[in-house]
C-alpha positions in Angstrom: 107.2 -4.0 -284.2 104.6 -4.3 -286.7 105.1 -8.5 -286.4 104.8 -8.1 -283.3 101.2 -5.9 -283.2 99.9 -8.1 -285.7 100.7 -11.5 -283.7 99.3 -9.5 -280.6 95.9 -8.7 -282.1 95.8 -11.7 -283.7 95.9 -13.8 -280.4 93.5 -10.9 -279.0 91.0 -11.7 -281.3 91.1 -15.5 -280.8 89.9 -14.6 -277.0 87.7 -12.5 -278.7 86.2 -15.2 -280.9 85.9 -18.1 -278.6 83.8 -16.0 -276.3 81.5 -14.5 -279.2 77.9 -16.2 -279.0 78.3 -17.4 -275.7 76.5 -15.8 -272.1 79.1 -13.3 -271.2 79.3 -11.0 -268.3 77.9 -7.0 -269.3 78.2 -4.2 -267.9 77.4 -0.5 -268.4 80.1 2.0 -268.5 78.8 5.4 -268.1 75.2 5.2 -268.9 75.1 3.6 -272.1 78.7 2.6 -273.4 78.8 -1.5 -272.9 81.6 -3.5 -271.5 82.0 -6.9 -271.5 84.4 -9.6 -270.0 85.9 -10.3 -273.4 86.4 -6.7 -273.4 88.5 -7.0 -270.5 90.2 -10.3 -271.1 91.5 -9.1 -274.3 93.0 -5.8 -272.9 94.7 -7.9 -270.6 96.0 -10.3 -272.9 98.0 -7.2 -275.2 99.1 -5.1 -272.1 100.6 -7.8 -270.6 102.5 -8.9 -274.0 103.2 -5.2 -274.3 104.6 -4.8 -270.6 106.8 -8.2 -271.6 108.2 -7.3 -274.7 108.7 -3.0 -274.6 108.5 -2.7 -270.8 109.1 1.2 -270.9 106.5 1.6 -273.4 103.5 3.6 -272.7 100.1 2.5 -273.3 96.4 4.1 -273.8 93.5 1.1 -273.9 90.3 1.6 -274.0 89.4 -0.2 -270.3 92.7 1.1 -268.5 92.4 4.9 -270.0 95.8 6.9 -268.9 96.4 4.7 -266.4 99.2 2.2 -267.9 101.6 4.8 -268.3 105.8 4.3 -268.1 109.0 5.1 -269.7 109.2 8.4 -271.0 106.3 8.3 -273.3 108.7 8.6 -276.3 106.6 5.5 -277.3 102.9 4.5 -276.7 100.5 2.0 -277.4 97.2 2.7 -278.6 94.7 0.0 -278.3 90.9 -0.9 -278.2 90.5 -4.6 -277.4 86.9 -4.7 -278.5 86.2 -2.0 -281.2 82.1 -3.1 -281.4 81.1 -3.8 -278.3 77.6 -3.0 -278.6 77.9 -5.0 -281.9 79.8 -8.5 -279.8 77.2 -8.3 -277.2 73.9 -8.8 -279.3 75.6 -11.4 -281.6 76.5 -9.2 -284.3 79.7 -10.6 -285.9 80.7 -6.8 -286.9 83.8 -6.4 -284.4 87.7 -6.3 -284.5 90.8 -5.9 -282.3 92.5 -2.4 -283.3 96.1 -1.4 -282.1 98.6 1.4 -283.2 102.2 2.2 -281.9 102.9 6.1 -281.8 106.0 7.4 -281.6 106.9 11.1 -280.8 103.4 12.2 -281.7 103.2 9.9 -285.3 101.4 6.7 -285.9 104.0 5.0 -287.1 102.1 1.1 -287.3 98.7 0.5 -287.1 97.1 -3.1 -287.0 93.0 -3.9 -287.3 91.4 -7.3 -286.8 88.3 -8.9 -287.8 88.1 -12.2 -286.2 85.1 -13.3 -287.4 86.2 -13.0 -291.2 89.9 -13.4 -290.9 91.0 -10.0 -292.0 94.1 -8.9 -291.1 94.8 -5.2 -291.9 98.1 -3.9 -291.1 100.1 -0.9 -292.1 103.5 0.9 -291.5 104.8 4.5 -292.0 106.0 4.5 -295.2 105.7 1.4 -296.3 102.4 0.6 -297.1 99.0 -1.3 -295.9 98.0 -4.7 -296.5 95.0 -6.8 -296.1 96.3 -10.7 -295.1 99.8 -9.7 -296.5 98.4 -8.2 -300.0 99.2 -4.4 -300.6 96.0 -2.7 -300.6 94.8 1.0 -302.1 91.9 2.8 -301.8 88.8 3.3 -304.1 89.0 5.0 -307.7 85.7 7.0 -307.2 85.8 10.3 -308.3 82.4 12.0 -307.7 80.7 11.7 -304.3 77.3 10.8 -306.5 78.9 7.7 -307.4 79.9 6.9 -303.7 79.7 4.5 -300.4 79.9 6.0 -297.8 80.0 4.9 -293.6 79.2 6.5 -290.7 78.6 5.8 -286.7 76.0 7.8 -284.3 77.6 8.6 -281.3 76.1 7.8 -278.2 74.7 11.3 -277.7 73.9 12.0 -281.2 70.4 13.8 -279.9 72.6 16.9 -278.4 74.6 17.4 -281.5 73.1 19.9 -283.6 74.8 19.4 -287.0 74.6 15.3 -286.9 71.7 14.6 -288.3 71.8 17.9 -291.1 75.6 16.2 -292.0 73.3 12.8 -292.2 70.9 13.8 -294.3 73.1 16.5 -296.6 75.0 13.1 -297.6 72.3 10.9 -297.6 71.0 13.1 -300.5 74.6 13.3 -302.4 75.7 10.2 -302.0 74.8 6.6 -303.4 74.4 5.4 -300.1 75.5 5.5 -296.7 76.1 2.3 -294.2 76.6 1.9 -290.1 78.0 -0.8 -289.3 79.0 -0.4 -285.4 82.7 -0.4 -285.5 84.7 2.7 -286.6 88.1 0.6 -287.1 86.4 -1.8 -289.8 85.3 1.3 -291.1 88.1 2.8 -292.0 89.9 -0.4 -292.7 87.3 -0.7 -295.5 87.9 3.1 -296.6 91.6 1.9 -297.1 91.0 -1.2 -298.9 87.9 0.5 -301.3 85.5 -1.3 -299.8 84.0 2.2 -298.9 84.7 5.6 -300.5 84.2 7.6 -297.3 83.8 8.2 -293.8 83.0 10.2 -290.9 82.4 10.6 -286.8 82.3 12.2 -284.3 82.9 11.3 -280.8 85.3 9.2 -281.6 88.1 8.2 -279.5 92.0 7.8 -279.9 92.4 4.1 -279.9 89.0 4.1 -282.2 91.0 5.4 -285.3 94.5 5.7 -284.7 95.3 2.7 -286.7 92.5 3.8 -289.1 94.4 6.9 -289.8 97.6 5.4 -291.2 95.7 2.5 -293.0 93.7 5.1 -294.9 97.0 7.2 -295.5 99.3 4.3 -296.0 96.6 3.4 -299.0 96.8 6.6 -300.9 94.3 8.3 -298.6 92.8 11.8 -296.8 92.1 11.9 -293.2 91.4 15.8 -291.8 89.1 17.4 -290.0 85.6 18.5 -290.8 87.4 21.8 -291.8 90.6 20.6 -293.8 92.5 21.2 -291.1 95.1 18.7 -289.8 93.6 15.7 -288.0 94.7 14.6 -284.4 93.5 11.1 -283.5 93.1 12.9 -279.8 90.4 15.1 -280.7 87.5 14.2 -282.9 85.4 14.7 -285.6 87.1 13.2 -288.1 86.3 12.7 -292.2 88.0 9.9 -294.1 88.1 9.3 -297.8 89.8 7.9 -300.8 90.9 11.4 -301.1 89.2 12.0 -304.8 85.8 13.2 -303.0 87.5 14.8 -299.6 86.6 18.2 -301.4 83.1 17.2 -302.1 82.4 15.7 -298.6 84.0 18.7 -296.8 81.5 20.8 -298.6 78.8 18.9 -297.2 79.8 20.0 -293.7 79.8 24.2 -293.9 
């Protein structure tokens, strides 16, 4: 199943890439999320490889919500086919394709991929994570003084109290925080040391599910702003290399 999510978002992200740069179609979802016709034509391209290949298979997307739903949900697919948006439509070449395969409630393969730089980051329950193929671990860092951190704002960012105190309280204990549009890359990076640490909220499923067991397939921490066991279903969520959880968690009483 993994060969088979990383061929899948590897053709995703081709339809990605050959629309990227180029007048597309845009649309507003809500009153500020984006979507776009790549968007679209890359959901459409994995459900109906999905649909061909595990027929009773469930899947959650992004575009389709709970809609694509079959079999007796023993297995599910959970996907984002544009994990970026915001970031494809103005020409930023900060997006990815992101899918994960849950079964009976556990992440058990996760696949992120960054057409624009060729990165394929993939990982299975108990096996590992790679980046193109190469076993990859988190960081080394062991102070949160010494670390790089990322973050996203969430849309509605203004009506969350604690956001911009959680901002600042690292911005001050950190060595530097990024935002970079995409909360899949994001935690890709945190599982292949690129970053040290991360944290959302807002977030969706099919945002980090296949973040989660990157991170924890490369030696890391993924709970909630309290310790407490994370859910993919219910954000905020705080990633790390697992060597500063204690110190970011501290940040957030």
């Amino acid at each position: 199943m993994l060969n088979f999510a990383i061929e899948t978002a590897r053709e995703a992200g081709q339809i990605l890439l050959e629309r990227f740069g180029r007048k597309i179609n845009i649309s507003l979802k809500g009153d500020i999320n984006l979507v776009t016709e790549a968007d679209l034509a890359s959901e459409k391209h994995i459900i109906e490889k999905i649909r061909s290949r595990y027929p009773k298979h469930s899947i959650l997307a992004e575009e389709s919500g709970e809609a694509i739903a079959c079999g007796d949900g023993e297995w599910k697919w959970v996907i984002d086919p544009l994990d970026g948006t915001t970031n494809y439509a103005h020409g930023y070449p900060c997006f990815c394709v992101t899918l994960a395969l849950e079964h009976r409630g556990e992440i058990v393969v996760g696949v992120t991929f960054d057409p624009t730089r060729d990165e394929l980051f993939a990982a299975e329950r108990g096996v590992g994570a790679t980046l193109n193929n190469k076993p990859i671990r988190v960081s080394e860092t062991e102070k949160l003084s010494d670390a790089l951190l990322v973050t996203g704002f969430p849309y509605d960012a203004r009506e969350r109290e604690n956001f911009a105190r959680h901002f600042t309280g690292f911005t001050y204990k950190s060595r530097g925080i990024r935002r970079d549009g995409s909360a899949a890359i994001d935690m890709a990076y945190v599982a292949c040391g690129r970053f040290d640490g991360f944290w959302e909220e807002g977030l969706h499923a099919w945002d980090v599910a296949a973040g989660v067991l990157l991170i924890e397939e490369s030696g890391g921490r993924v709970s909630y702003y309290d310790d407490s066991k994370f859910s993919i279903y219910k954000p905020p969520i705080c990633a790390s290399n697992g060597r500063i959880h204690a110190e970011m968690l501290e940040v957030f009483k």
